[in-house]
mmJSON file of the N, C-alpha and C atoms, coordinates in Angstrom:
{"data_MODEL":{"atom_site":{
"group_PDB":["ATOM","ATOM","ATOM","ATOM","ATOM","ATOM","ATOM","ATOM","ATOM","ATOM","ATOM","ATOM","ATOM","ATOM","ATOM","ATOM","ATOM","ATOM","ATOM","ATOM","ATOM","ATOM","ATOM","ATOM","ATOM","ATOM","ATOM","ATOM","ATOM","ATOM","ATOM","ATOM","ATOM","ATOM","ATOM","ATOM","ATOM","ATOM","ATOM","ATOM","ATOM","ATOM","ATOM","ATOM","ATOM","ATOM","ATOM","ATOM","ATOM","ATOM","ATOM","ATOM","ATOM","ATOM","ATOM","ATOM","ATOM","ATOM","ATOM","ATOM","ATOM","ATOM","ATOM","ATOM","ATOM","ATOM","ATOM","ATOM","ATOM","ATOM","ATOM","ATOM","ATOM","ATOM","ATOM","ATOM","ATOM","ATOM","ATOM","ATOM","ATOM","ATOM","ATOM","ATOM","ATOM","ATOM","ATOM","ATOM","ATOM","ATOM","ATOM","ATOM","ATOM","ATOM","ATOM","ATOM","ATOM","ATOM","ATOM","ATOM","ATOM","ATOM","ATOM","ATOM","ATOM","ATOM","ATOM","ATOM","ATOM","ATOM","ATOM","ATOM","ATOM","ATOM","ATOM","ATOM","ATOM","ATOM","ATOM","ATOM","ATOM","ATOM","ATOM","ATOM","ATOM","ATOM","ATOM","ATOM","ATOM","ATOM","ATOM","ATOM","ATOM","ATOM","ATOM","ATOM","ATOM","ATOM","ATOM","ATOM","ATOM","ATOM","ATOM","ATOM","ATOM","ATOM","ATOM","ATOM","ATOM","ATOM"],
"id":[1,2,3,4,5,6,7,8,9,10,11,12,13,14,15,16,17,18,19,20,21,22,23,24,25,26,27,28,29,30,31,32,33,34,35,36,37,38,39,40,41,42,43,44,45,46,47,48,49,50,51,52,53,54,55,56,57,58,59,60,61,62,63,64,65,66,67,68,69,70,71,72,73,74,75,76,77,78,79,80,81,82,83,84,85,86,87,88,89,90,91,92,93,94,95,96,97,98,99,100,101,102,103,104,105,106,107,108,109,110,111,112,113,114,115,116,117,118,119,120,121,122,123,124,125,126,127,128,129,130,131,132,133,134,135,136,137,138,139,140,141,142,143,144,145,146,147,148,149,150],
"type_symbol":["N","C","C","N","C","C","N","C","C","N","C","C","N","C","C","N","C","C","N","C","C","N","C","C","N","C","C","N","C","C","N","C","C","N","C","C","N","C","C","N","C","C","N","C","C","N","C","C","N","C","C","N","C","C","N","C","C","N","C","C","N","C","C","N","C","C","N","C","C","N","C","C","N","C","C","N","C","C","N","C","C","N","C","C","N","C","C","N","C","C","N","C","C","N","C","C","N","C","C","N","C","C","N","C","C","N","C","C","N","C","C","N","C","C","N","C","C","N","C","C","N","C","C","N","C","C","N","C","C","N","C","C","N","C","C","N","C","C","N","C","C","N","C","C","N","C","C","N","C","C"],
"label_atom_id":["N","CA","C","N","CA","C","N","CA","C","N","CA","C","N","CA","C","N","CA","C","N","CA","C","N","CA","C","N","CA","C","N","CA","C","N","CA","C","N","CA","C","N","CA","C","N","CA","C","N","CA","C","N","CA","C","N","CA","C","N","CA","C","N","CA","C","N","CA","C","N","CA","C","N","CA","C","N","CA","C","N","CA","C","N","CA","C","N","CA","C","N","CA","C","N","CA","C","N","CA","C","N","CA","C","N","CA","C","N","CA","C","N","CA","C","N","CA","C","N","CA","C","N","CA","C","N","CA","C","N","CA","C","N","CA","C","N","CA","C","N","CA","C","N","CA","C","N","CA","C","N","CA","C","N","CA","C","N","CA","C","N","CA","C","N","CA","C","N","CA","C","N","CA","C"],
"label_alt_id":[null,null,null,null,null,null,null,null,null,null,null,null,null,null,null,null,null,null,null,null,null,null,null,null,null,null,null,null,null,null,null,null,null,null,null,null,null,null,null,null,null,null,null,null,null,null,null,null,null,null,null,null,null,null,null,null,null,null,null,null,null,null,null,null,null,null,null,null,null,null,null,null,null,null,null,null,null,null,null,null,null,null,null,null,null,null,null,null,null,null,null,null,null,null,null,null,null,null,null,null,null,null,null,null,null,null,null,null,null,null,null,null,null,null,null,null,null,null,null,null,null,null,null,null,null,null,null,null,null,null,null,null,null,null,null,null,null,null,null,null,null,null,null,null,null,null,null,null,null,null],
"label_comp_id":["UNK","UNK","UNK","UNK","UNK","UNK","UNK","UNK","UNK","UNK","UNK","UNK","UNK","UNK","UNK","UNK","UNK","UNK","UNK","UNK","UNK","UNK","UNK","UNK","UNK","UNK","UNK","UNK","UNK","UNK","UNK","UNK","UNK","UNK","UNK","UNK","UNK","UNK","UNK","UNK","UNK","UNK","UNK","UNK","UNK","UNK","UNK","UNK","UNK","UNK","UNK","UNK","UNK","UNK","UNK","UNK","UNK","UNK","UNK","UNK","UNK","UNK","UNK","UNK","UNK","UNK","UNK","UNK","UNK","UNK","UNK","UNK","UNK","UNK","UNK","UNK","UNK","UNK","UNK","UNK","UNK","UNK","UNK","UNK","UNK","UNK","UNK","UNK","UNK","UNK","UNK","UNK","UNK","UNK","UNK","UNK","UNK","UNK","UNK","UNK","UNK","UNK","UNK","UNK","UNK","UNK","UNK","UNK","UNK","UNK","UNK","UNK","UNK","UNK","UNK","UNK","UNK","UNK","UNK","UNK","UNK","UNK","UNK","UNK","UNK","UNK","UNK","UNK","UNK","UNK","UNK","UNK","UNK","UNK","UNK","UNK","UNK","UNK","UNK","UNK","UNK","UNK","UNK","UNK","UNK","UNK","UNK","UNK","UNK","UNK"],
"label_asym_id":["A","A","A","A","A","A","A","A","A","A","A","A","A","A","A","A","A","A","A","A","A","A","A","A","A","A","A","A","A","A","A","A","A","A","A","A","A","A","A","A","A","A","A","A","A","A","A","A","A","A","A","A","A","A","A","A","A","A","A","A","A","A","A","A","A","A","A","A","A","A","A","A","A","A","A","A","A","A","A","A","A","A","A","A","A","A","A","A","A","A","A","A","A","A","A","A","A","A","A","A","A","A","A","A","A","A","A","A","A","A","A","A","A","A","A","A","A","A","A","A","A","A","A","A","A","A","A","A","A","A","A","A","A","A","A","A","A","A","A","A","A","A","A","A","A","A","A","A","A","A"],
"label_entity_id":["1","1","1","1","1","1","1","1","1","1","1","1","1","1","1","1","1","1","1","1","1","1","1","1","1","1","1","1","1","1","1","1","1","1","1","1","1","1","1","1","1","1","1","1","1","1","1","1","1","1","1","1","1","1","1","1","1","1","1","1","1","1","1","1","1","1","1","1","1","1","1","1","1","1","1","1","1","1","1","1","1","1","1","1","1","1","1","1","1","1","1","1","1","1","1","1","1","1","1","1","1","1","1","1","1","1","1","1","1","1","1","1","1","1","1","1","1","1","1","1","1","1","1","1","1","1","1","1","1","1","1","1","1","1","1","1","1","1","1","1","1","1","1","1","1","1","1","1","1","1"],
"label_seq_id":[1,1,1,2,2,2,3,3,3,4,4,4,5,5,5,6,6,6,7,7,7,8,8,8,9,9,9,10,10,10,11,11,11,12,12,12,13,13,13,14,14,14,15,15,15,16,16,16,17,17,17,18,18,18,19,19,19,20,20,20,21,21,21,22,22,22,23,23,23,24,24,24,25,25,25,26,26,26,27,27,27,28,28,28,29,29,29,30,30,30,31,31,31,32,32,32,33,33,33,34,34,34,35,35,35,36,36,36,37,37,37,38,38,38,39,39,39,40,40,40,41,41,41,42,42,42,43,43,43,44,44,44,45,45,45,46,46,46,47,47,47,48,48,48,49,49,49,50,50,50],
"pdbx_PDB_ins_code":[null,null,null,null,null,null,null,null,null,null,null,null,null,null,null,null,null,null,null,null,null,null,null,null,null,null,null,null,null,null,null,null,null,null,null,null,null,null,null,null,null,null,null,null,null,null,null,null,null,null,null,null,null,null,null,null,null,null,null,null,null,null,null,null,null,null,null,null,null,null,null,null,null,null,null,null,null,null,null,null,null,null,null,null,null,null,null,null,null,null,null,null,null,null,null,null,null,null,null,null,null,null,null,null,null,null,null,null,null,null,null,null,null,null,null,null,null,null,null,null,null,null,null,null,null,null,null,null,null,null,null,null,null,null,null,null,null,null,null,null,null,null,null,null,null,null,null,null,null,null],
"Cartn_x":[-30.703,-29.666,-29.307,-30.404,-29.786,-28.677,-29.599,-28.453,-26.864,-26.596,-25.459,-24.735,-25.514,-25.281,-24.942,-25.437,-25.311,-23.787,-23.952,-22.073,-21.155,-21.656,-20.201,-20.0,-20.444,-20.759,-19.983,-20.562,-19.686,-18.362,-18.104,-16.666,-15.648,-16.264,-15.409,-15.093,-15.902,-16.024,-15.303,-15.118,-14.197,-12.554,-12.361,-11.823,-11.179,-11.427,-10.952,-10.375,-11.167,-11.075,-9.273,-9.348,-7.954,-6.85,-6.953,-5.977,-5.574,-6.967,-6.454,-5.742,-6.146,-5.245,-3.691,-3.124,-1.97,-1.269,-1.758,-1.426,-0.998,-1.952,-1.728,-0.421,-0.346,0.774,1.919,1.868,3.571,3.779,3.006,3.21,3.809,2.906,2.769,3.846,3.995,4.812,6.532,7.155,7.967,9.304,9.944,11.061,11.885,12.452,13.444,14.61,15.929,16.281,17.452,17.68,19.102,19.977,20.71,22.111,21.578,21.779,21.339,22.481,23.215,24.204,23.757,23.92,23.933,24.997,25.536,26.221,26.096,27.252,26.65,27.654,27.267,28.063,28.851,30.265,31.315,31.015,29.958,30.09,29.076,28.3,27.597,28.652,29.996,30.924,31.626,31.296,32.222,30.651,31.306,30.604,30.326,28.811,28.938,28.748,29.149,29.635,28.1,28.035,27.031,26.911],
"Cartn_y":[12.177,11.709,10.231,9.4,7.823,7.739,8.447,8.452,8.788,9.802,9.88,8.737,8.211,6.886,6.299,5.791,4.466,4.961,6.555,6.887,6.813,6.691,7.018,5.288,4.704,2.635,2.637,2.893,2.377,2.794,4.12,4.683,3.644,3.301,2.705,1.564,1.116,-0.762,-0.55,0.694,0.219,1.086,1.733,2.101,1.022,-0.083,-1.093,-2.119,-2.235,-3.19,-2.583,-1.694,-0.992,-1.17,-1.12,-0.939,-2.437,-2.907,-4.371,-5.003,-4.389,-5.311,-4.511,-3.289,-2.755,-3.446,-4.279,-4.812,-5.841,-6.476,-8.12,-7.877,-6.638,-6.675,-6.4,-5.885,-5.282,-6.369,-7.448,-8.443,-9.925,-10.075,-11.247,-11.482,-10.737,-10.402,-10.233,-11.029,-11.272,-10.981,-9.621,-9.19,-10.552,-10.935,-11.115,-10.092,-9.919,-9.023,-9.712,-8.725,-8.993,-7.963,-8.54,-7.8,-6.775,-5.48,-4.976,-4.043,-4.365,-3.959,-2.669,-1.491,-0.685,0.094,-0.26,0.928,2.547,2.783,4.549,4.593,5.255,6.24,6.964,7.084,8.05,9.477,9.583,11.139,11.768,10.774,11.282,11.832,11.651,11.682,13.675,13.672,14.823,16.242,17.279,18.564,19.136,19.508,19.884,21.569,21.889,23.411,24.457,25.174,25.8,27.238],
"Cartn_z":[15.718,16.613,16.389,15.914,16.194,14.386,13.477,12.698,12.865,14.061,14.032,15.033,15.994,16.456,15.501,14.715,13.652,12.865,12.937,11.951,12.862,13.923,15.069,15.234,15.434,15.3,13.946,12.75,11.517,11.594,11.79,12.083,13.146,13.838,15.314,14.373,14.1,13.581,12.314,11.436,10.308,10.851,11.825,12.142,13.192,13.948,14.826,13.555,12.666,11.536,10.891,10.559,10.074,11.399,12.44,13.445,13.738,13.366,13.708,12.285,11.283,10.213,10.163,10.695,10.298,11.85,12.772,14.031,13.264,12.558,11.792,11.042,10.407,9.056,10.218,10.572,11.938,12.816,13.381,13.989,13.343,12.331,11.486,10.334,9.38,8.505,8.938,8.492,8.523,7.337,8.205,6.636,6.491,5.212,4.878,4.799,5.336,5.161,3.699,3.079,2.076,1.555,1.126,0.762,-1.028,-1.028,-2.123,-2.135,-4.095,-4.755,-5.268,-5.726,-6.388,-6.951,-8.324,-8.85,-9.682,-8.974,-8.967,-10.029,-11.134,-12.134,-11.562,-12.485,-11.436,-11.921,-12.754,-12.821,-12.136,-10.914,-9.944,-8.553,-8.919,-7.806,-8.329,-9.206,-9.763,-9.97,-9.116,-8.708,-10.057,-10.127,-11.558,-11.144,-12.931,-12.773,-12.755,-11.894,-11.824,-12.596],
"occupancy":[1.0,1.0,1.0,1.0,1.0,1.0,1.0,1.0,1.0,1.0,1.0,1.0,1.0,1.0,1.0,1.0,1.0,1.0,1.0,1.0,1.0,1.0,1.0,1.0,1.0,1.0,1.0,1.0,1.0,1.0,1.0,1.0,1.0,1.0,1.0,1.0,1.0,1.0,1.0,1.0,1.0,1.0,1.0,1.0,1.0,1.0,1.0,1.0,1.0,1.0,1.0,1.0,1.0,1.0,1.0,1.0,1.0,1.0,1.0,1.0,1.0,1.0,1.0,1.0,1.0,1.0,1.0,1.0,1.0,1.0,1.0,1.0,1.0,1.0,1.0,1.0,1.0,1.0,1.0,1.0,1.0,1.0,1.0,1.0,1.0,1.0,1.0,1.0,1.0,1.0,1.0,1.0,1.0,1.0,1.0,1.0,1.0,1.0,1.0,1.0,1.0,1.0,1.0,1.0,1.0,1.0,1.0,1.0,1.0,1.0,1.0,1.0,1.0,1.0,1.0,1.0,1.0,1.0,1.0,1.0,1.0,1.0,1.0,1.0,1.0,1.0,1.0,1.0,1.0,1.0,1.0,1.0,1.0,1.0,1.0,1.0,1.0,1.0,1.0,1.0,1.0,1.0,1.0,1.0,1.0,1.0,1.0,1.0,1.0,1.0],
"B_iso_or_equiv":[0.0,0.0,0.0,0.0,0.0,0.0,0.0,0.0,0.0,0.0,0.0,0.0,0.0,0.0,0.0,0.0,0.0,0.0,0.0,0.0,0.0,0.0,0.0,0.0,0.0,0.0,0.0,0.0,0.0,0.0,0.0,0.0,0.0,0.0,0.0,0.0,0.0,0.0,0.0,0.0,0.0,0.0,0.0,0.0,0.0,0.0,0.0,0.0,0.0,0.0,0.0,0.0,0.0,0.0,0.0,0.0,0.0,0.0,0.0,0.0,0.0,0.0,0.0,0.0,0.0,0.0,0.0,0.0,0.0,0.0,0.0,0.0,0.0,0.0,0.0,0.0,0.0,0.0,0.0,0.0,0.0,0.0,0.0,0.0,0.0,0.0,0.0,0.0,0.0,0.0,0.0,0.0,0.0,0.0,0.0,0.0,0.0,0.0,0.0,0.0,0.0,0.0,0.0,0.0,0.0,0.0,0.0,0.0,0.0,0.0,0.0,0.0,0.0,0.0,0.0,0.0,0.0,0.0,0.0,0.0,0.0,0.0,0.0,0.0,0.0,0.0,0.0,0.0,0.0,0.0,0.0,0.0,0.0,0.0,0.0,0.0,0.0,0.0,0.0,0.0,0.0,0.0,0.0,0.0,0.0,0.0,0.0,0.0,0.0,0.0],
"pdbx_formal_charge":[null,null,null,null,null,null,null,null,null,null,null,null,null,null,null,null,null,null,null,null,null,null,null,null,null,null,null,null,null,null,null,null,null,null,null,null,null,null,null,null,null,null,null,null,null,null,null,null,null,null,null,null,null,null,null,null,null,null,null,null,null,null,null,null,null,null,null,null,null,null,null,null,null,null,null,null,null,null,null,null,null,null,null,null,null,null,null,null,null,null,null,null,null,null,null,null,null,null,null,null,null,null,null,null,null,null,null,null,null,null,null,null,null,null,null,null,null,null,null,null,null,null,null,null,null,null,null,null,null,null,null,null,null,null,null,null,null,null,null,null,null,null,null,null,null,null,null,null,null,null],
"auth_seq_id":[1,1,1,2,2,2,3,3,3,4,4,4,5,5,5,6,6,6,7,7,7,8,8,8,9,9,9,10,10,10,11,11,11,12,12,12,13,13,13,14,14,14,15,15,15,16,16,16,17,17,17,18,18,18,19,19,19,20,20,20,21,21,21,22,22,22,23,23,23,24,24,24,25,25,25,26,26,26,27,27,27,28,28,28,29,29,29,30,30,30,31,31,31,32,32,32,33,33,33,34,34,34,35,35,35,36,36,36,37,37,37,38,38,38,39,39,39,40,40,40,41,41,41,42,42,42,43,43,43,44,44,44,45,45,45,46,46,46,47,47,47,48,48,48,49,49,49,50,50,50],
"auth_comp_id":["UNK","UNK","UNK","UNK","UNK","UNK","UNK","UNK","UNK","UNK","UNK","UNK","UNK","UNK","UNK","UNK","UNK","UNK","UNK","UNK","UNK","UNK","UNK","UNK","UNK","UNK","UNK","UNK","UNK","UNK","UNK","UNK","UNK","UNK","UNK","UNK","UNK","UNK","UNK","UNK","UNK","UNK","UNK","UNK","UNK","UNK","UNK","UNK","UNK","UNK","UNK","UNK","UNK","UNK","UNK","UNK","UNK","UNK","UNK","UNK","UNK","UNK","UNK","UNK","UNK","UNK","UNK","UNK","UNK","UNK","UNK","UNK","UNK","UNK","UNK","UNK","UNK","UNK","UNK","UNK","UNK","UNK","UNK","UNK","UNK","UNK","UNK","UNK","UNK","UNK","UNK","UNK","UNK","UNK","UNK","UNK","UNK","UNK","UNK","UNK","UNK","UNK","UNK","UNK","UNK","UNK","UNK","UNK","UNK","UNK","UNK","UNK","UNK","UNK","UNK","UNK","UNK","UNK","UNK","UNK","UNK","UNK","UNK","UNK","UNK","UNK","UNK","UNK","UNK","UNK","UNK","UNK","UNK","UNK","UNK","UNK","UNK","UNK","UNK","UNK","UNK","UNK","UNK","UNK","UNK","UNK","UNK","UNK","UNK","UNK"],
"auth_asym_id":["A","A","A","A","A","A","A","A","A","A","A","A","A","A","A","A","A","A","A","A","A","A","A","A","A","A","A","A","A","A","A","A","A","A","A","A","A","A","A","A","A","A","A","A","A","A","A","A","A","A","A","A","A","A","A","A","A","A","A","A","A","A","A","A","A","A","A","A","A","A","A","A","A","A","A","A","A","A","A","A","A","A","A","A","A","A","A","A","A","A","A","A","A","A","A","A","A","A","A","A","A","A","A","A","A","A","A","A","A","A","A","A","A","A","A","A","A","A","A","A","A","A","A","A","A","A","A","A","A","A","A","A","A","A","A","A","A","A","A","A","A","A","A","A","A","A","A","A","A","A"],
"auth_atom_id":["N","CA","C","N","CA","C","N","CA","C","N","CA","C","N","CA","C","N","CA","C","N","CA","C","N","CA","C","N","CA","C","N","CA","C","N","CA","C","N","CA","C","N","CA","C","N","CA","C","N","CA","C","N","CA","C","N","CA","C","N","CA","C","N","CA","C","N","CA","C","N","CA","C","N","CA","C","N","CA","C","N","CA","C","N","CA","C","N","CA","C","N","CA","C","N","CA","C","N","CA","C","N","CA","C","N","CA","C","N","CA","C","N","CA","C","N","CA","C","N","CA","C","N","CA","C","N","CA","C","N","CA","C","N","CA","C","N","CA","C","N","CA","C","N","CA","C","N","CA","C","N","CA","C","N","CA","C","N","CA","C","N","CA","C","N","CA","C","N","CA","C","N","CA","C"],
"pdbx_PDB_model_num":[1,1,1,1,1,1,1,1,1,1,1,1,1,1,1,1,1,1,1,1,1,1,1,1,1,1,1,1,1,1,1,1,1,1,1,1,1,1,1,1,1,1,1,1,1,1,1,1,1,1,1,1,1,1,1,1,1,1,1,1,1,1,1,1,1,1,1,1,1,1,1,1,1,1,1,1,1,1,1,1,1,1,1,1,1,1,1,1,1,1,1,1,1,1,1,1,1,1,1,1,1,1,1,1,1,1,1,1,1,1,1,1,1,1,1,1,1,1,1,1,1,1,1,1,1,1,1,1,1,1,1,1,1,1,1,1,1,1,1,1,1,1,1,1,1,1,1,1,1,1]
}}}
């Protein structure tokens, strides 16, 4: 039994550790937002023959 104590403790603690770093990245982190060009080939515009 205390072994599974000790897995249910490591689980929590690397499991708080993850929640707290994807908190850090969604809080902290900061987008730049920008303007993005893409040109499309015009023969992506034309139905091809099946």
């Amino acid at each position: 039994m205390p072994s599974l104590f000790r897995f249910l403790i490591f689980a929590g603690i690397v499991g708080g550790l993850v929640y707290v770093g994807v908190f850090a990245l969604a809080n902290f982190v900061k987008i730049q937002p920008r303007e993005i060009s893409v040109t499309v080939p015009p023969d992506k515009f034309v139905k091809q023959p099946k």
